[in-house]
C-alpha positions as CSV (number, residue, x, y, z in Angstrom):
1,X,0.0,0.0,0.0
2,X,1.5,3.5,-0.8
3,X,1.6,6.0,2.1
4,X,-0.1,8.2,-0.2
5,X,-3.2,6.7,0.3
6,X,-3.5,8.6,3.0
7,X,-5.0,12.3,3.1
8,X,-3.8,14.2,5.9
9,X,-5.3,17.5,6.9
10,X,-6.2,19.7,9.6
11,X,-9.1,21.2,8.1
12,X,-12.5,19.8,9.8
13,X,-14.4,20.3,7.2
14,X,-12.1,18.9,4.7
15,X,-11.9,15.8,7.1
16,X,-15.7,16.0,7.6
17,X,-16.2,16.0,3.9
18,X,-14.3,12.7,3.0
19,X,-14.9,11.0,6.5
20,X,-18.4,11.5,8.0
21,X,-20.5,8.9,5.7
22,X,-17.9,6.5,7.0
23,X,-18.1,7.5,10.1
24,X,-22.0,7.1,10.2
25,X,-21.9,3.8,9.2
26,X,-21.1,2.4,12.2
27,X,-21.8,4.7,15.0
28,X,-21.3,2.6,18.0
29,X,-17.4,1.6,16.7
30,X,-16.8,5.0,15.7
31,X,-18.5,6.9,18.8
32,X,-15.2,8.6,20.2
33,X,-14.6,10.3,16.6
34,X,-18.4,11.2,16.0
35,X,-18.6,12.9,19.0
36,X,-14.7,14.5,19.1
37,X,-15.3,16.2,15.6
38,X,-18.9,17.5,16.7
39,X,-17.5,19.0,19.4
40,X,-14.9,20.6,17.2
41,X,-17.6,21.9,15.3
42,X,-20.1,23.4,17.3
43,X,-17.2,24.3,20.5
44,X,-13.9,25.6,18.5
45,X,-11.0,23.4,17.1
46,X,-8.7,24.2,20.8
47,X,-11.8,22.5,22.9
48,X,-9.2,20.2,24.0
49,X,-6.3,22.2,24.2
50,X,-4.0,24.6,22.3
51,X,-2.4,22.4,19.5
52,X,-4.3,22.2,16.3
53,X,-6.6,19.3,15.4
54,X,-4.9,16.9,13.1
55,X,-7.1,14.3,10.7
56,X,-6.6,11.8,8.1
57,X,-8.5,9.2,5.8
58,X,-7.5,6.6,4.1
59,X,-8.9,6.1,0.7
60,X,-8.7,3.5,-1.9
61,X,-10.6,3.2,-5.1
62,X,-12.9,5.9,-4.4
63,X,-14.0,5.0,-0.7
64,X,-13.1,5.0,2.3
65,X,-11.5,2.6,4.5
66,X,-10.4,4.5,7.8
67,X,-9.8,7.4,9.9
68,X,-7.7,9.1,12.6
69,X,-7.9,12.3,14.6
70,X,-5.9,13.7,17.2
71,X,-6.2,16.8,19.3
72,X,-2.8,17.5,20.9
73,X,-1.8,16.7,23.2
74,X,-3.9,13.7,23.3
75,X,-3.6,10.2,22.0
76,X,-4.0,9.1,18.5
77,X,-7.0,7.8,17.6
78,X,-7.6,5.6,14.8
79,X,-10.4,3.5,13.7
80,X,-10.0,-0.1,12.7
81,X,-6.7,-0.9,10.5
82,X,-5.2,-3.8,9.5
83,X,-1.4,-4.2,10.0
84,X,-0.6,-3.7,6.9
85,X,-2.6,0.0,7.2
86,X,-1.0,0.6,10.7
87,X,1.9,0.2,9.3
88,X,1.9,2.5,6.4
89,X,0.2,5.0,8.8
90,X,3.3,5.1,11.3
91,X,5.8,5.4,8.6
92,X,3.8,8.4,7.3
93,X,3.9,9.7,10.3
94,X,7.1,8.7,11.7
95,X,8.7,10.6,8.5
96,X,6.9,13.6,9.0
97,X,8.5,14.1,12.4
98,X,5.6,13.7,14.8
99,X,5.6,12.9,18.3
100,X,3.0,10.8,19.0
101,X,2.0,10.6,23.3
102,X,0.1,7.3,22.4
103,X,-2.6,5.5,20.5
104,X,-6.4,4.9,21.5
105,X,-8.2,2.1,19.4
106,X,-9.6,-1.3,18.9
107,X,-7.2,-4.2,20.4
108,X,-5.9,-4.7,17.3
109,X,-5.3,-2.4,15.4
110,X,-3.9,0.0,19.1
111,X,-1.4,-3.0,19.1
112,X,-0.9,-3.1,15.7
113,X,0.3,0.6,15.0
114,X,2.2,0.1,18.4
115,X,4.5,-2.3,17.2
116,X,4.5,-0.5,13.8
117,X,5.4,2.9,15.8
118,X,8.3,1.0,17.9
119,X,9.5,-0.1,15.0
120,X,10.1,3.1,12.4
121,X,10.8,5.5,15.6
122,X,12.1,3.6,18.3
123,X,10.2,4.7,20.9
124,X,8.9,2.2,23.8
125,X,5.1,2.0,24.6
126,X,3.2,0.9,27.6
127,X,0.0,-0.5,27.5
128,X,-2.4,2.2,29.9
129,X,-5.4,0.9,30.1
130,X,-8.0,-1.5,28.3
131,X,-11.0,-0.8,27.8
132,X,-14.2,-2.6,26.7
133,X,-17.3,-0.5,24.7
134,X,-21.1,-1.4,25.5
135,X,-24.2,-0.9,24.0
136,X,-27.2,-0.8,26.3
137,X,-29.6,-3.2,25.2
138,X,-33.2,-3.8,27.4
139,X,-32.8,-1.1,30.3
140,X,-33.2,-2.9,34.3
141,X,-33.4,-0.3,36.8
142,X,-31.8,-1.0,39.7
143,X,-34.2,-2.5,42.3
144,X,-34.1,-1.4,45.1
145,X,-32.8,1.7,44.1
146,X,-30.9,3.4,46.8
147,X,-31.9,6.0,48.5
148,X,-32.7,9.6,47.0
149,X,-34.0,10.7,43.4
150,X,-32.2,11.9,40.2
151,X,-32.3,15.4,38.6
152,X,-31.0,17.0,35.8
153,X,-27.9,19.3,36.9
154,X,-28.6,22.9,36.6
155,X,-26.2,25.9,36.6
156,X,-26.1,25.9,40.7
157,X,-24.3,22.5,40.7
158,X,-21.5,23.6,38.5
159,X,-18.9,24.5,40.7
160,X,-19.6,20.7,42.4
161,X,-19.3,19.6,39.1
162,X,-16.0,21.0,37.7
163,X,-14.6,19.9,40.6
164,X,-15.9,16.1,40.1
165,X,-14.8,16.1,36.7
166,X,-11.4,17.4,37.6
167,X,-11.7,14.5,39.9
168,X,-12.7,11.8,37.6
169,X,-10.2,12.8,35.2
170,X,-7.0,12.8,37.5
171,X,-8.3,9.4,39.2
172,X,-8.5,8.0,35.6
173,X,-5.7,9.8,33.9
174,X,-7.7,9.8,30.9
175,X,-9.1,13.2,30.4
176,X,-9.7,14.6,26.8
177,X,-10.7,18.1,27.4
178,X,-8.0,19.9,29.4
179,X,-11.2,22.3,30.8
180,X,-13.5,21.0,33.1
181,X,-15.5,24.3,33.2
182,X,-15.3,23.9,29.5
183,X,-16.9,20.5,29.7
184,X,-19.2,21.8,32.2
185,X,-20.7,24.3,30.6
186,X,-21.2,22.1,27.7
187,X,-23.5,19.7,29.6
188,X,-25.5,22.2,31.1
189,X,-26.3,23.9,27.7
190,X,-27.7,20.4,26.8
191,X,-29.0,19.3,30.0
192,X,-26.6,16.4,29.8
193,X,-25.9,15.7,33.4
194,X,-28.2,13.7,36.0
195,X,-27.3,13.9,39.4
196,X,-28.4,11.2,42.0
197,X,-29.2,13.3,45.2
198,X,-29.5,12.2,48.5
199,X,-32.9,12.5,50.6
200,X,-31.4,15.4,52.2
201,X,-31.0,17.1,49.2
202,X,-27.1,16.3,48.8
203,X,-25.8,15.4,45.5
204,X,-24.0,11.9,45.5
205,X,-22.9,10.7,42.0
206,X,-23.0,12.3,38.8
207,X,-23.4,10.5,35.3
208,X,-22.8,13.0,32.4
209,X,-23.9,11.8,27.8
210,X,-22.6,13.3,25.0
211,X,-24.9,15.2,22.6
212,X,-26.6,12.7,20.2
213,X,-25.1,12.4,16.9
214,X,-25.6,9.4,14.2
215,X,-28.2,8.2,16.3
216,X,-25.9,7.4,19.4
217,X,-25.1,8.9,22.7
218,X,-22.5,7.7,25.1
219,X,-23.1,8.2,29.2
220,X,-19.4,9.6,30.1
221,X,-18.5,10.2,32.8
222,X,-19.9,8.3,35.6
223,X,-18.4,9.3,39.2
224,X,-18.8,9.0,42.6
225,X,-16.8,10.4,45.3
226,X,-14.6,7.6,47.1
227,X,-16.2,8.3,50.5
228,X,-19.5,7.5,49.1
229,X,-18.8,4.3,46.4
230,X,-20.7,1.0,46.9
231,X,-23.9,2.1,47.7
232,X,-25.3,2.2,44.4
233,X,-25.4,5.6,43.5
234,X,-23.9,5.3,40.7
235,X,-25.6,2.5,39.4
236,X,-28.8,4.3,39.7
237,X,-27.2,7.4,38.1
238,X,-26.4,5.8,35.0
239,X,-29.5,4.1,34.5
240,X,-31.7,7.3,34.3
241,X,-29.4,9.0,32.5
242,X,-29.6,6.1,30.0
243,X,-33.6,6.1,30.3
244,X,-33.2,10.0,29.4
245,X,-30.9,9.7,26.7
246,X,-33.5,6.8,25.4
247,X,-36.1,9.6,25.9
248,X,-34.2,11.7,23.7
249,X,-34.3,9.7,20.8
250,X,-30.9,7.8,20.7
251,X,-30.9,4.8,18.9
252,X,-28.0,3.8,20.5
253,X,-26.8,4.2,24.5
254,X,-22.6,3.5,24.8
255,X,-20.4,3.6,27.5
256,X,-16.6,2.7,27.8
257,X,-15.2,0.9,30.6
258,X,-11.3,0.2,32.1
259,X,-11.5,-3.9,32.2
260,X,-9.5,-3.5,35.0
261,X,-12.4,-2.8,37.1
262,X,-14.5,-5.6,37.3
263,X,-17.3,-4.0,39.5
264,X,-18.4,-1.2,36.9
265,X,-18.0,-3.7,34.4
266,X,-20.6,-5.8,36.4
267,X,-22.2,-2.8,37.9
268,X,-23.5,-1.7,34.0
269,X,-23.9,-5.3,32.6
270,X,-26.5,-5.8,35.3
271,X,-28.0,-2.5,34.0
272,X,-28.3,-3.8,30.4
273,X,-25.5,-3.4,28.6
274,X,-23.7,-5.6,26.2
275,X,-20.3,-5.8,25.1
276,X,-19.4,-4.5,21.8
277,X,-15.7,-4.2,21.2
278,X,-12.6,-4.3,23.6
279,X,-10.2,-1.5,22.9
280,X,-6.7,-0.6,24.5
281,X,-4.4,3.0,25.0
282,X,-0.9,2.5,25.1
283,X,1.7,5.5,26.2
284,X,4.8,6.1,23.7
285,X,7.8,7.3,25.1
């Protein structure tokens, strides 16, 4: 395959242009891009920091076979490739000089471009974190629930909820946008974030969706303070934020989770959802 084949830009619209119908056809695989370019769009291309956006498709015969973004200084992340494909595209970008933090895809292909990256830059990688991607199929709400009622967040909670998010994102040390207030603001705009609260009126676990697009929305993220896990809060936060976003209109309800935690994993399975796809992030150094 000749690099060539791939179009690099860092024009969204350019990348929109050539990518979206692809990107449509499977909207539960390719719900990370979906909703990173929409974002782009309707918030500004720095939404996730100060470096430029960078995209690129790979076409062959007139259609296309696969996509990237990345928004520095975040991951690379790719869409399904076969070696053969990773390993033109780490060449390409190898010989362009770029400093790649890491890749975020599907098993295969994240280990695929890994070894392809070792091998034209000499860098070592380390694998972060695994993660496995569910669709929600027949909603169970918990029973019993626990104690307390969910609301939609409203512009009074968001200093509690910058904070969480700052939170979630150094527990996980995953975040993609480097603003929580950003984020925040976001979700409230779109009434995107159900709290579980306490019968006292306390808010106890959070459980935040993306903005439909393609007919899918993905509940991200889902936190509880560490003083007040295991008592199903957020369990009960996620499911009506699921019922909501089924309210909405989604066709499809997604959620990510780190396989190294085997209670959400259960905790969401019990809910309804069903395993998809696994993926996996590794670090470059």
């Amino acid at each position: 395959m000749r690099t060539d084949d791939w179009h690099l830009t860092q024009d969204l619209d350019d990348f929109l242009a050539r990518a979206e119908p692809f990107l449509r056809s499977q909207p539960a695989l390719h719900t990370v891009p979906l909703n990173v370019t929409e974002t782009l769009r309707t918030r500004g291309r720095h939404v996730y920091g100060e470096g430029v956006p960078e995209f690129g498709v790979l076409e062959r015969e007139g259609a296309v076979r696969a996509s990237f973004f990345r928004t520095p200084p975040h991951w690379l992340n790719l869409t399904a490739l076969t070696p053969e494909e990773a390993d033109t595209l780490a060449a390409r970008l190898a010989a362009l000089g770029q400093r790649l933090p890491g890749v975020n895809a599907d098993r295969d292909t994240a280990a695929a471009f890994t070894e392809a990256w070792q091998r034209h830059t000499g860098a070592t990688a380390t694998l972060r974190q695994r993660q496995r991607l569910y669709r929600l199929g027949t909603l169970t709400v918990p029973d019993p629930a626990p104690p307390g009622v969910p609301r939609t967040a409203v512009e009074a909670d968001r200093a509690l909820l910058v904070r969480w998010h700052a939170e979630f994102s150094a527990a996980i040390g995953m975040g993609t946008i480097s603003d929580a207030d950003e984020w925040v603001d976001a979700r409230l705009e779109q009434g995107g974030i159900t709290l579980w609260e306490a019968p006292d009126g306390t808010p106890v676990a959070m459980a935040g969706r993306t903005p439909p697009v393609a007919g899918q929305t993905r509940v991200a993220p889902v936190y509880t303070p560490p003083h007040l896990r295991g008592r199903g809060y957020a369990g009960a936060a996620t499911a009506e934020t699921s019922r909501t976003a089924l309210a909405s209109g989604a066709q499809e309800v997604l959620l990510f989770t780190d396989l190294a935690n085997p209670t959400s994993n259960g905790l969401y399975q019990r809910i309804g959802y069903r395993a998809v796809a696994d993926f996996a992030v590794y670090d470059f150094g």
